[in-house]
N, C-alpha and C positions, 0 to 999 in steps of 0.2 A: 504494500500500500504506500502512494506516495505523500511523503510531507509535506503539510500545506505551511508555508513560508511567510510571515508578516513580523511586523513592526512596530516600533512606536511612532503615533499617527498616523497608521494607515484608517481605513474606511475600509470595513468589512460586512460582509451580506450574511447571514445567521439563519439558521435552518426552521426556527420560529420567529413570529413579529413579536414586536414589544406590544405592551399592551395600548400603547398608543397608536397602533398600526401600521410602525416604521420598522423595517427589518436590516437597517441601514446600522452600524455602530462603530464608531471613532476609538479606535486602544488609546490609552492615555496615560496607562501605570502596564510596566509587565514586569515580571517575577515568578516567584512561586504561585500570585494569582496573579489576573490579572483583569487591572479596572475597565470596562468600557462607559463609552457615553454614545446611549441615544442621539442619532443628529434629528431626529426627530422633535422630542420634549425636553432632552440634555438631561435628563434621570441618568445618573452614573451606576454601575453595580458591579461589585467587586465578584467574581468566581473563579473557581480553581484552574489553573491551567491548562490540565486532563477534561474537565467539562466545555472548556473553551474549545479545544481542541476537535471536539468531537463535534460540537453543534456549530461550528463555523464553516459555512459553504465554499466562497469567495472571498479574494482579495477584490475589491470594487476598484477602489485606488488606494495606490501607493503613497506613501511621504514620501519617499527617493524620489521616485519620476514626476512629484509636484515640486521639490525641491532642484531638481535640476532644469525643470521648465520656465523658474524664478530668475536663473542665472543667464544674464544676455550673454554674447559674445563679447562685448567693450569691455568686460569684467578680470579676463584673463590677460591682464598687462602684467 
């Protein structure tokens, strides 16, 4: 089975909606748990990392590839 790969601030898509109807969630803390936030109503909740792992579908988007899209060309002198 392969590893599903994320980060802190990506936007991930979850295998259930929140109860506000958004299935959309922002990583904000990782560790042994880790925090997300609803981009929906911004309700945070902290779960285990094993439970994360399992109910998380997609990566929607990335922080890398929004942090690199940030960075114009003028920047590297």
């Amino acid at each position: 089975m392969e590893r599903k790969v994320f980060q802190l601030g990506d936007i991930v898509q979850m295998k259930k909606n929140h109860p506000c109807g958004s299935n959309e969630m922002e990583i904000i803390r990782m560790g042994m748990d880790i925090r997300i936030k609803c981009v929906g109503c911004k309700h945070s909740v902290l779960i285990p990392r094993a439970k994360f792992e399992k109910n998380m579908k997609k990566v929607l988007r990335s922080a890398e590839a929004e942090m690199g899209a940030d960075a114009s060309p003028n920047d590297l002198t």
